[in-house]
N, C-alpha and C positions, 0 to 999 in steps of 0.2 A: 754331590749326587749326580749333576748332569755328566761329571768327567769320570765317573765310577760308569757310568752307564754307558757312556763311549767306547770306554779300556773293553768294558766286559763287549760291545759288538765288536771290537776287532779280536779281540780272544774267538768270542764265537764264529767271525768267519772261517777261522782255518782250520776248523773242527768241517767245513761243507762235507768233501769230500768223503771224510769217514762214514758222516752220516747219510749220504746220497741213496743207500739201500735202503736202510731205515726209513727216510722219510718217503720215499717211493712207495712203502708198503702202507704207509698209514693217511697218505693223501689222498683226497675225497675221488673215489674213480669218475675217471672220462675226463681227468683235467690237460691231459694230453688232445682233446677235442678242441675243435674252433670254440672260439671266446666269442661272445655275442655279446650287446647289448640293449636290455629289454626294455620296451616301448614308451615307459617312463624316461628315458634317459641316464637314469641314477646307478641300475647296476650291471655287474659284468658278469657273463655265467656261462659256462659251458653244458653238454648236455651228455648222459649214458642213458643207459636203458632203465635205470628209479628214477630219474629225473633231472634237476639241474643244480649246479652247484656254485656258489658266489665264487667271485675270484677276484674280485675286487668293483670298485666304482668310479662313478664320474665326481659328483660334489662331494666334498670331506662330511661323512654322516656327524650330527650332532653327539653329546656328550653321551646321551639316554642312545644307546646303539639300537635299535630295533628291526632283526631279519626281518622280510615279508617269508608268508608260510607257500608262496609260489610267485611265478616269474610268466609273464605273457602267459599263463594255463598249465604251466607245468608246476609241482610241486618242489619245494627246494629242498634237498635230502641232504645239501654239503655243505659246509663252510670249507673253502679252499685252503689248501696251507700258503704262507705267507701273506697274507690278503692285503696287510698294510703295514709299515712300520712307522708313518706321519702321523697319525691321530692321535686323539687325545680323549677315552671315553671312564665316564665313568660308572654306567648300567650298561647289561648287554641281555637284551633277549631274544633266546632260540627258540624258534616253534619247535612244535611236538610233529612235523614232518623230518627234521633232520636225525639223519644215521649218524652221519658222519663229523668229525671238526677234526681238520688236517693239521699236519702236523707245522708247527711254530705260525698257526691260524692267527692268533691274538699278540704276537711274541711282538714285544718291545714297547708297544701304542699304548699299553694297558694300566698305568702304573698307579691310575687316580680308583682302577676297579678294585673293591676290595671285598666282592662275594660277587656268586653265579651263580644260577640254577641250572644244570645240566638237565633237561627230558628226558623219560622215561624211554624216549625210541631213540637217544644216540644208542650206536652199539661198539664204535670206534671212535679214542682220543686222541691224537696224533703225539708221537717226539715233540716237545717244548713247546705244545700247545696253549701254552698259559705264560711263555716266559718272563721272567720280571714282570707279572702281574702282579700286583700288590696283595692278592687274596687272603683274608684271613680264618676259612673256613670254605670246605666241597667237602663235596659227598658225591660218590661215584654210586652212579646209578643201577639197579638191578639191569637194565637191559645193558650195559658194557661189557666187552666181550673180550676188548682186544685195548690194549693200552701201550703207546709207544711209549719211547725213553725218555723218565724223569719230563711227564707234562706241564710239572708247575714248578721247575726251577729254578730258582732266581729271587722268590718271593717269599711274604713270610710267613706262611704254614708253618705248623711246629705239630700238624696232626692231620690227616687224610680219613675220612669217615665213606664207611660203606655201606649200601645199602644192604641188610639182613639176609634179605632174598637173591641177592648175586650170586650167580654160578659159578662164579671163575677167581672173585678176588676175594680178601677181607681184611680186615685189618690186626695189626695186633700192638696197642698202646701207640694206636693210632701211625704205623708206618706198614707200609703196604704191601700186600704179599699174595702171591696166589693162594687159592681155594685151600689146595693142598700142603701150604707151607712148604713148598720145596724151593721156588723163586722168589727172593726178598725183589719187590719188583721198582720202590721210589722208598726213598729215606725224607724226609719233610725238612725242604730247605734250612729252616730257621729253625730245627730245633738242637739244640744245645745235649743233649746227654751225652754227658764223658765219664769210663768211656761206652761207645756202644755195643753191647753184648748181641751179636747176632745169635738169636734162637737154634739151639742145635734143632738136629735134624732139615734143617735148610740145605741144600744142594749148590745153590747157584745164588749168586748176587748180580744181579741183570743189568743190560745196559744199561750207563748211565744214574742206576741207584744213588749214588751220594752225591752224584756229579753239582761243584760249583758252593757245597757247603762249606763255608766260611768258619760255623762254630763247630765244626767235629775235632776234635785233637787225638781223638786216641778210638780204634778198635778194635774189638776182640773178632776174632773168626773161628766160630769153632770147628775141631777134627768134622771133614764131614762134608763142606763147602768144596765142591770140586773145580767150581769156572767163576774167574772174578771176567766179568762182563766187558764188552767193550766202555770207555769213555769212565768205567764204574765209580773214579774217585777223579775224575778230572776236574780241577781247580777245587781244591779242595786245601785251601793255602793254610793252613793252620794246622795241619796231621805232619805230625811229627816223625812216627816211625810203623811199621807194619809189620807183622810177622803172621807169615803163610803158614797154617798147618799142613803135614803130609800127605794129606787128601786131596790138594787142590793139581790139577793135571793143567792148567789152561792159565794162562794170564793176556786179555782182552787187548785190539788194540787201544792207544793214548790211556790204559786204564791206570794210571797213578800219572800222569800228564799234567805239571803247571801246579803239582802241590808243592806247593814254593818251601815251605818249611820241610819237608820229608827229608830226612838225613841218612834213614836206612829202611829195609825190604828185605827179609829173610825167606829167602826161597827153597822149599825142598828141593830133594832128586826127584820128587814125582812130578814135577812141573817139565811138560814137554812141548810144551808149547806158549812162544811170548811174542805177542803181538806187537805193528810199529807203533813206534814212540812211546812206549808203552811206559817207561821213563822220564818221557821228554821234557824240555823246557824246566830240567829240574837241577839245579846247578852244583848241590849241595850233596845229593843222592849217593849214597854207597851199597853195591846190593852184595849181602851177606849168601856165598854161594858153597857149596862142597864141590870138592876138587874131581873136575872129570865131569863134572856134570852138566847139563842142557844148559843152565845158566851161567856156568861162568864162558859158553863157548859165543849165549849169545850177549855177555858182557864185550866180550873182545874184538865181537864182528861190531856192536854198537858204540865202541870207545866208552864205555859206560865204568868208571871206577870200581871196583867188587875185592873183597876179601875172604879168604874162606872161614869157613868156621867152625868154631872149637868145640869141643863134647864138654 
């Protein structure tokens, strides 16, 4: 487990980059501010205009993690992204002053927690806010607004539960989706359905959605799906083969990245657009192209093996 957990953070670093937008958007604001630490000694916080937001500490906090709901008089509205990847907890509680929990906030430390209660006033999760958290059960709260890429990756959910009243997201047999079913927005790490039938009328499969699942081997995509996401099936070692319907216009970048088993990708003409590495680290991969088209030009500029294909 411990050298499983190693491989996967150097996998995870060489994704930084890609994500460096992503997690910019979903980090607790003002963490770009002076870092301070408050008059207890214990934690590290920077300051915006809602208040202040953790960014790390001095003493390794005990197993029972427990925020304070303000800092020397200010309220604490953040959990910073990266806060810590050394600890070892296995309870964590968020006052009901926090907005925010930044993206890859709990990622790594987490692996003994295996539930959390998110507050009714987060309104922002961050990118891999949960990552390799052991969690067996969330529910994304009616005040979440904004959810970055695949926040509990790693762990083993096989079901994402919503609060009834949320504006923006819900669920459907418990994998996650906007309001309006048009963005499949997190597939649940650990669950197992082969294969998976994404819901027509869906648009878009969003960043990072399958990213790093293990048991997925086979999925369907129906006519209809126009943008497979950045990251969307990255490490996704056990999917075998893909086939794009002629709706899809966009292929995301690293989005089939490091699926170790994928042997083939069938790509329409409508596809005009393929992000980097959007193949990569894939050794076995052959993308099934039509002659003349976006794909086999950008098989040739990425040394990528392609065949075209038959009626």
């Amino acid at each position: 487990m411990r050298n499983d957990l190693m491989n996967r953070k150097l996998l995870f670093g060489k994704v930084t980059g890609i994500l460096a937008v992503l997690l910019v958007l979903f980090m607790a604001a003002g963490v770009a501010g002076e870092e301070r630490t408050n008059s207890s000694g214990q934690w590290k916080y920077v300051l915006d205009e809602a208040g202040a937001t953790i960014t790390g500490y001095e003493e390794e906090p005990a197993e029972d993690l427990v925020f304070p709901s303000e800092l020397d008089g200010y309220p604490v509205t953040g959990i910073g992204r990266w806060l810590s990847d050394d600890i070892y907890v296995t309870s964590v509680t968020i006052p009901d002053s926090v907005t925010s929990i930044g993206a890859n906030a709990f990622a790594w430390y987490c692996t003994g927690l295996t539930s959390i209660t998110i507050p009714d006033s987060v309104t922002s999760i961050g990118t891999s806010a949960f990552y390799y958290c052991d969690l067996t059960s969330v529910t994304i709260p009616a005040g979440v607004t904004r959810i970055g890429g695949n926040p509990f990756e790693g762990g083993p959910l096989t079901s994402i539960d919503v609060a009834a009243n949320n504006p923006v997201y819900e669920q459907i047999d418990g994998v996650l989706f906007d309001k309006h079913q048009k963005t499949l927005v997190t597939y649940p790490h650990a669950r197992t359905t082969n294969p998976y039938t994404i819901p027509e009328g869906v648009l878009r499969v969003g960043d990072m959605a399958f990213s790093n699942n293990a048991g997925l081997t086979s999925v369907i995509i129906p006519n209809g799906v126009t943008s497979i996401g950045d990251m969307a099936f990255w490490g996704c070692v056990n999917l075998d083969s893909v086939t794009l319907p002629d709706s899809v216009t966009r292929i995301g970048d690293m989005a089939f990245n490091e699926c170790d088993k994928l042997t083939s990708v069938t790509i329409p003409d409508s596809v005009v657009s393929i992000g980097e590495e959007a193949f990569g680290w894939n050794s076995e991969v052959t993308i099934i192209v039509n002659e003349d088209s976006y794909a086999e030009q950008y098989a040739i500029e990425n040394d990528i093996p392609y065949v075209f294909a038959t009626e």
